[in-house]
N, CA and C of each residue as an Amber inpcrd file, in Angstrom:
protein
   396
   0.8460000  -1.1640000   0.0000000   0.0000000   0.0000000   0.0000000
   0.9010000   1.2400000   0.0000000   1.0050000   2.1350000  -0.5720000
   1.3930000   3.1290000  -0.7530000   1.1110000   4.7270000   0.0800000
   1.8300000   5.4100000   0.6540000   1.6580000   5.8200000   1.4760000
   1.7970000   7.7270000   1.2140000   0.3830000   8.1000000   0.7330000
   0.5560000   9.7140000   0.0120000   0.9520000  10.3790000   1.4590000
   2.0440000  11.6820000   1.0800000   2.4450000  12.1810000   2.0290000
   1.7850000  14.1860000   1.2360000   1.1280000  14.4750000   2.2720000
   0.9420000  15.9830000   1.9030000   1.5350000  16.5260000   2.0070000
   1.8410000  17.6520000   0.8910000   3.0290000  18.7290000   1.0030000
   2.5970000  20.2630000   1.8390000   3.4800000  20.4090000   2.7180000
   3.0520000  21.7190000   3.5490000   3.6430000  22.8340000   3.1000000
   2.5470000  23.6670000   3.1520000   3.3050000  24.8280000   2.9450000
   4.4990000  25.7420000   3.0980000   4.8910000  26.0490000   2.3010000
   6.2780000  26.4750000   2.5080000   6.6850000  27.7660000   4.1670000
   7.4480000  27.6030000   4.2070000   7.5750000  28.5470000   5.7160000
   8.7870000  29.3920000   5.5270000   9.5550000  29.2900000   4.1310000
  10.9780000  30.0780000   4.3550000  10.8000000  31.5990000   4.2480000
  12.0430000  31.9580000   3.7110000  12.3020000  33.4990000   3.3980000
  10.9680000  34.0960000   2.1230000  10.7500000  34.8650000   2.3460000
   9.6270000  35.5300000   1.1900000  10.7380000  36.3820000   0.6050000
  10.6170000  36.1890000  -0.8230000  10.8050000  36.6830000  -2.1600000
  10.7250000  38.0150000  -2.4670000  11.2170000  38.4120000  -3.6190000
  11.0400000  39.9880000  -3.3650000  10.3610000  40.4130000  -4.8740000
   9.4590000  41.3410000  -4.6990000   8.7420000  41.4640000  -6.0250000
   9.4970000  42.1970000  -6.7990000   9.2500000  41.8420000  -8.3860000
   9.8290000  42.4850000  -8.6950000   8.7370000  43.1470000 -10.2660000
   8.9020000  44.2190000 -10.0800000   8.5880000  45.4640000 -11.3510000
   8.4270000  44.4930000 -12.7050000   7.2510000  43.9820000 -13.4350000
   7.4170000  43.1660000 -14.5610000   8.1720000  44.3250000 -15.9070000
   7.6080000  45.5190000 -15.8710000   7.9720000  46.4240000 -16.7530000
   9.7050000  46.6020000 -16.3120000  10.1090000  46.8460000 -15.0170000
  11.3130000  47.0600000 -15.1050000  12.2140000  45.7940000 -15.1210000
  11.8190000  44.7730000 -15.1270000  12.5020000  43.7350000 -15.7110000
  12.6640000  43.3930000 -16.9670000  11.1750000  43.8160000 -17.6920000
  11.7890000  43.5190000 -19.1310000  12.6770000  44.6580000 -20.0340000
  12.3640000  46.1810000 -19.4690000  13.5650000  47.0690000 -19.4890000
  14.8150000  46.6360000 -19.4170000  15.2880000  46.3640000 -18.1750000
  16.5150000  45.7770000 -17.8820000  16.8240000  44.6810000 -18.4880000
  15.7610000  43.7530000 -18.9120000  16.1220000  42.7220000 -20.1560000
  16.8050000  43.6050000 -21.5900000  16.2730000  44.3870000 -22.0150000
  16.4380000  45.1590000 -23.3070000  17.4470000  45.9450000 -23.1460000
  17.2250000  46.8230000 -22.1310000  18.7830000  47.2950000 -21.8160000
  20.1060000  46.6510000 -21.7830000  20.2230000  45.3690000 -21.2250000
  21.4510000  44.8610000 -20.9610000  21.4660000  43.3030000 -22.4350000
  20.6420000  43.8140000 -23.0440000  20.4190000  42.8900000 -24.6010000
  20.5600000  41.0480000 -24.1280000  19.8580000  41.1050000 -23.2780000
  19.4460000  40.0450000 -22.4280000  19.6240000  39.0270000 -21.0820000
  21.1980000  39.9730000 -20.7060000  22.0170000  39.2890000 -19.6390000
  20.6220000  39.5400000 -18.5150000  20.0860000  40.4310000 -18.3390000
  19.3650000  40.5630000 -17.1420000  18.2150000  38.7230000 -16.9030000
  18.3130000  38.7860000 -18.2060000  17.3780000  37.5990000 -18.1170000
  17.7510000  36.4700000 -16.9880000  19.2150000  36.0790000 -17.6460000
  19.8530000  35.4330000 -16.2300000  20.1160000  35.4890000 -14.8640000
  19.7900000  36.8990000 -14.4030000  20.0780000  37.2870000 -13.3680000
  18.2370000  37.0960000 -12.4200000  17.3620000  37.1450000 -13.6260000
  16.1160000  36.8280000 -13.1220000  15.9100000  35.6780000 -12.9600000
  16.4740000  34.7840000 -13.7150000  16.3560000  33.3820000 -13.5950000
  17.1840000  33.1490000 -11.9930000  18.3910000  33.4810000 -11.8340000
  19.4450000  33.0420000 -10.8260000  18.0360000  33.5080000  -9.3820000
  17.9480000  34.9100000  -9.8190000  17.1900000  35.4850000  -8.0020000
  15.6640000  34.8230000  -7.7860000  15.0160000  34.7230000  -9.1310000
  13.7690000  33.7540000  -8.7750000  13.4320000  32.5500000  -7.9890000
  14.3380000  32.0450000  -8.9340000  14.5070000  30.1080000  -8.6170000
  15.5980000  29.9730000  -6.7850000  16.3250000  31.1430000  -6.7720000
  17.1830000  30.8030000  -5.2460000  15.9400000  31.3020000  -4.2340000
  15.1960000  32.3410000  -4.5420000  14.0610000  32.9130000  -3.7960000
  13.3970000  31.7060000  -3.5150000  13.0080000  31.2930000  -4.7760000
  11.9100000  29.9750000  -4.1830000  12.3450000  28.8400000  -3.7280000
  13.6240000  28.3840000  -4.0220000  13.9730000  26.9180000  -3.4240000
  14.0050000  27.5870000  -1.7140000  14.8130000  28.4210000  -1.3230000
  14.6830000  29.2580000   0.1090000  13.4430000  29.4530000   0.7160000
  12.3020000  29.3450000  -0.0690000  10.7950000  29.4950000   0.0930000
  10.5910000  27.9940000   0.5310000  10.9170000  27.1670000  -0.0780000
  10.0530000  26.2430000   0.0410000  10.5100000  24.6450000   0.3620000
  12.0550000  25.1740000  -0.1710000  12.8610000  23.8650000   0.3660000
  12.7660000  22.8330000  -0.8150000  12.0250000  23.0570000  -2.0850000
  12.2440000  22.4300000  -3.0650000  12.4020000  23.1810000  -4.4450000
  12.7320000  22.8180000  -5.6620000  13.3300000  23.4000000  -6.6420000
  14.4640000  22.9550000  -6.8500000  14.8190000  23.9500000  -8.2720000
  16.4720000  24.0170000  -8.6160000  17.2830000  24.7270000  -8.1710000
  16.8610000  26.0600000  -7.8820000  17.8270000  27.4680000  -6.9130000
  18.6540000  27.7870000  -7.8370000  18.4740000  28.6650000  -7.2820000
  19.7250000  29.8670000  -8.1620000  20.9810000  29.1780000  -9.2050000
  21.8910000  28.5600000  -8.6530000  22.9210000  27.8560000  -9.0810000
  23.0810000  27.3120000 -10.4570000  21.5930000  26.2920000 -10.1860000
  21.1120000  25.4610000 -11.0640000  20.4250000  25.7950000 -12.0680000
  19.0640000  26.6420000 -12.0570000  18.4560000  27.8140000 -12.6900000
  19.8240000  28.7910000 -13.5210000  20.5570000  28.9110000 -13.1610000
  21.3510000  29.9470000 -14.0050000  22.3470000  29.2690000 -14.9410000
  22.7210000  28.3230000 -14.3590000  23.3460000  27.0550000 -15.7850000
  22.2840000  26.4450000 -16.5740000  21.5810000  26.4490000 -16.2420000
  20.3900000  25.7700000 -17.1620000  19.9170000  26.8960000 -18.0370000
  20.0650000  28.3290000 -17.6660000  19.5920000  29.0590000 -18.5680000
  20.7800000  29.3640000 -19.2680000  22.3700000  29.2750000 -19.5860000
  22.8980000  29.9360000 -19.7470000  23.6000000  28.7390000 -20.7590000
  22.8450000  27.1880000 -20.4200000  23.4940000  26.7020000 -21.4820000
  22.2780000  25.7030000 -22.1610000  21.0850000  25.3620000 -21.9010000
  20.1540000  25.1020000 -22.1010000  18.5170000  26.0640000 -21.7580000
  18.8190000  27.1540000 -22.1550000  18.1040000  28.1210000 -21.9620000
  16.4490000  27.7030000 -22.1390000  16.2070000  27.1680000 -23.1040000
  14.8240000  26.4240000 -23.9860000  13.9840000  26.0940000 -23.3540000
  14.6540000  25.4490000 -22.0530000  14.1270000  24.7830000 -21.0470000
  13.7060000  25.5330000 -19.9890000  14.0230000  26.7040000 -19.6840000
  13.9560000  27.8400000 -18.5470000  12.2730000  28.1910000 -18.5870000
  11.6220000  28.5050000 -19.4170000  10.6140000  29.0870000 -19.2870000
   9.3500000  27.8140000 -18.9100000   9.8010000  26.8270000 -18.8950000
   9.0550000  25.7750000 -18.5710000   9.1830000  25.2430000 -17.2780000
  10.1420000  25.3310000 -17.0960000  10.4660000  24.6550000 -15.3230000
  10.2150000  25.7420000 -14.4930000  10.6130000  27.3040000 -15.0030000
  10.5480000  28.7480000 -14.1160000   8.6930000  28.7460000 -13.5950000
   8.0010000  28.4470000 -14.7330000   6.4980000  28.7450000 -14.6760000
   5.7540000  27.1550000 -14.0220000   6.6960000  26.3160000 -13.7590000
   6.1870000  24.9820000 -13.5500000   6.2730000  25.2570000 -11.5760000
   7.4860000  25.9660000 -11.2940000   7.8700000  26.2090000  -9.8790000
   6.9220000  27.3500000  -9.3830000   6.8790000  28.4180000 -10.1700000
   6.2570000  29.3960000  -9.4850000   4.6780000  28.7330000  -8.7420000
   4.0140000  28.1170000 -10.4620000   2.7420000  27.1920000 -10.3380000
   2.5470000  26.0820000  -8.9840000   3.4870000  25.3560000  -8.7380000
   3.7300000  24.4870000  -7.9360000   3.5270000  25.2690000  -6.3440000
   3.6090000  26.4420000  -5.7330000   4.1820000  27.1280000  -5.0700000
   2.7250000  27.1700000  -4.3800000   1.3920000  28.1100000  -5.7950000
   0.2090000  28.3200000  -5.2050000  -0.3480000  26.9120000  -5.4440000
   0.1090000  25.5410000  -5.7200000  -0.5290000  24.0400000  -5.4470000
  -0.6290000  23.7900000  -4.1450000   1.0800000  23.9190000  -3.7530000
   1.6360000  23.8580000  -2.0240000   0.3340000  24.5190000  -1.1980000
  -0.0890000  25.3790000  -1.5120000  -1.0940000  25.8330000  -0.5460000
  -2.5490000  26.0530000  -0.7830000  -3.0160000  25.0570000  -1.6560000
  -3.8190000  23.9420000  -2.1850000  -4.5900000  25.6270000  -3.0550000
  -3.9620000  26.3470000  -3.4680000  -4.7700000  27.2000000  -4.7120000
  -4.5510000  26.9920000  -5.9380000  -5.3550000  27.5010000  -6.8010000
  -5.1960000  27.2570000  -8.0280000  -4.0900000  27.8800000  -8.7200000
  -3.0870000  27.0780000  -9.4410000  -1.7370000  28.0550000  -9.7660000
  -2.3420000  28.4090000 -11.5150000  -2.1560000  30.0450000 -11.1500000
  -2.2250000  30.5200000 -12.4170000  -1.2180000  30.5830000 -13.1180000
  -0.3150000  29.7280000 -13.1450000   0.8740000  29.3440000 -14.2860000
   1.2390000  27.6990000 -14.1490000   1.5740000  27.3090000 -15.0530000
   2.4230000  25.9870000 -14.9920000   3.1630000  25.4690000 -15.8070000
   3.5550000  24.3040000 -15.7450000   4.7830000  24.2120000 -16.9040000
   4.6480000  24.7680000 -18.5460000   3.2780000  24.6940000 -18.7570000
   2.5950000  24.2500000 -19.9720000   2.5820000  25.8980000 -20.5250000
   2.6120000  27.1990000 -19.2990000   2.8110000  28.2290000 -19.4950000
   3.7790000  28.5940000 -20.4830000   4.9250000  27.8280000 -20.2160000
   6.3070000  28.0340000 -21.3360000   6.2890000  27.7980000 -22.6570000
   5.1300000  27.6110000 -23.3540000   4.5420000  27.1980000 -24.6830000
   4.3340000  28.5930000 -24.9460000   4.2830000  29.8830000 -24.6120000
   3.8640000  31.0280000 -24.3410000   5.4330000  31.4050000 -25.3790000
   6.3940000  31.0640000 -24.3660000   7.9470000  31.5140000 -25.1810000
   8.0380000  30.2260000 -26.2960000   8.0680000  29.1280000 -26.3440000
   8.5890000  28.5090000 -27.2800000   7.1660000  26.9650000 -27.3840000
   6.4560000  27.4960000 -28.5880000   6.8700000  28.0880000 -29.6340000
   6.3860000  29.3190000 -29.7660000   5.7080000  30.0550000 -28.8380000
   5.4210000  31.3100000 -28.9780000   5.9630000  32.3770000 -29.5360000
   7.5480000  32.0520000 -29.6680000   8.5060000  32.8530000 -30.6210000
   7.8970000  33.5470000 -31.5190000   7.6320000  32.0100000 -32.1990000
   7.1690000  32.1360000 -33.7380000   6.1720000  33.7380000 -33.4580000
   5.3070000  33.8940000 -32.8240000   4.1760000  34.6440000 -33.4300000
   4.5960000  36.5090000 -32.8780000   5.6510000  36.6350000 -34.0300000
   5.8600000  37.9600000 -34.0630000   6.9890000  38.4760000 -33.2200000
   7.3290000  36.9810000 -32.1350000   8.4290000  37.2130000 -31.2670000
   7.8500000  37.7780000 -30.0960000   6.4290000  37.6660000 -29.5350000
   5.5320000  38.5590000 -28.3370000   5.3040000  37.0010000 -27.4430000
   5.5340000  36.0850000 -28.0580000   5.1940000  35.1430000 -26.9510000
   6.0360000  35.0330000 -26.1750000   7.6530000  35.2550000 -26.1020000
   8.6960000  35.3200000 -24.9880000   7.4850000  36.5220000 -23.4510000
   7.4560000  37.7850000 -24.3940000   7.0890000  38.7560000 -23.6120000
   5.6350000  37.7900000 -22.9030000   4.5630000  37.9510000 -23.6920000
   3.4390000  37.2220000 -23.0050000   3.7150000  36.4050000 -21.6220000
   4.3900000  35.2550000 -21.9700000   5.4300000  34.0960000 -21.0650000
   5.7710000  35.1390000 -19.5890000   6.6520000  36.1120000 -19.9740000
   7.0850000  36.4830000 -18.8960000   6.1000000  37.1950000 -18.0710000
   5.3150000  38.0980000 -18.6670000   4.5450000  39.0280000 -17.5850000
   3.6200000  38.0930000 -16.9220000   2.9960000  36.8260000 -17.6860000
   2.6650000  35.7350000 -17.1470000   3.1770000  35.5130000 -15.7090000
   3.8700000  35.0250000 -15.7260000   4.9320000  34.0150000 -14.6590000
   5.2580000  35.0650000 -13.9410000   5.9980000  36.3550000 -14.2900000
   6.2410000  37.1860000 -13.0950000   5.1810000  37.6220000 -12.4030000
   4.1820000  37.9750000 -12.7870000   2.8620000  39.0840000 -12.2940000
   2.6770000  37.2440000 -11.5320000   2.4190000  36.5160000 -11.9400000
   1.8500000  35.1590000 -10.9270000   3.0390000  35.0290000  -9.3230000
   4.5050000  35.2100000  -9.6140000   5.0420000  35.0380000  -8.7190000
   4.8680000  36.5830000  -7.9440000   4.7910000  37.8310000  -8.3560000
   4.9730000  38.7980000  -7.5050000   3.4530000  38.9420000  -6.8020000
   2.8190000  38.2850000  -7.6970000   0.8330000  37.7600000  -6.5180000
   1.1620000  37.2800000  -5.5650000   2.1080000  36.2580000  -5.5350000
   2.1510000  35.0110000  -4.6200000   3.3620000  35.8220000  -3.7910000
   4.2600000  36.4590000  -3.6880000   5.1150000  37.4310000  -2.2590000
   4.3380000  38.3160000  -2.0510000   3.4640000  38.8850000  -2.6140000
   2.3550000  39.8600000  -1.9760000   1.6780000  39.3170000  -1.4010000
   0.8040000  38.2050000  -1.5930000  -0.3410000  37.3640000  -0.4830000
   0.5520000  36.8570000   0.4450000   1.7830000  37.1450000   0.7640000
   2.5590000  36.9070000   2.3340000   2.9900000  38.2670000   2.7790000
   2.6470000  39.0060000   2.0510000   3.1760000  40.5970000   2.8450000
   3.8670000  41.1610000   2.4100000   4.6730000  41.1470000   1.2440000
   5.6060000  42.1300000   0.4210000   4.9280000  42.8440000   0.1440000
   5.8130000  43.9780000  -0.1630000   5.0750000  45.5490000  -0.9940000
   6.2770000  45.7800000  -1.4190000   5.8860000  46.7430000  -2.4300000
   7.0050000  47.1510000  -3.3290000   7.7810000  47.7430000  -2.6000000
């Protein structure tokens, strides 16, 4: 017999919101390095949140040499986060279809993808008490 174990809500450090407009600025500005640096502070925010994930480390080699894969696991964790505390996650892996192949359509599905996934994670450090 098999023995389901429930996952509790996370209890760590809360995350820090961040500006979707001034991230994708700072994406364009720095002709995309910022991207990595969102990937690195997201994914360490949430493994520190929650005690599971890839974290920072891992998240930033994965984007920096298998990038393709980033927008699928980034929106699969955030999603996972409002599961942990049995709500409905308005993102999930399936979100990353948004960037690829979303490319294709004009090159707006990267953007779509992101304000997605960020505006979902900066919901989820605000419903614990962040403010800008």
């Amino acid at each position: 017999m098999a023995v389901v174990q429930a996952r509790q809500p996370a209890t760590g450090p809360i995350g820090t919101v961040r500006g979707t407009a001034t991230c994708v600025l700072l994406c364009v500005v720095t002709l995309g390095i910022y991207s990595a640096v969102w990937y690195y502070q997201a994914h360490e925010e949430m493994k520190r949140h929650t005690g599971e994930g890839l974290g920072g480390g891992i998240a930033l080699v994965l984007a920096l040499f298998a990038g393709f894969v980033m927008p699928f696991l980034s929106s699969s964790e955030v999603g996972a986060m409002y599961a942990r505390r049995g709500q409905t996650p308005p993102v999930s892996g399936a979100t990353g279809l948004w960037y690829l192949p979303g490319i294709l359509l004009l090159g707006v599905g990267p953007l779509v993808w992101f304000v997605k996934t960020n505006n979902a994670l900066n919901e989820y450090w605000a419903s614990l008490g962040v403010t800008r």
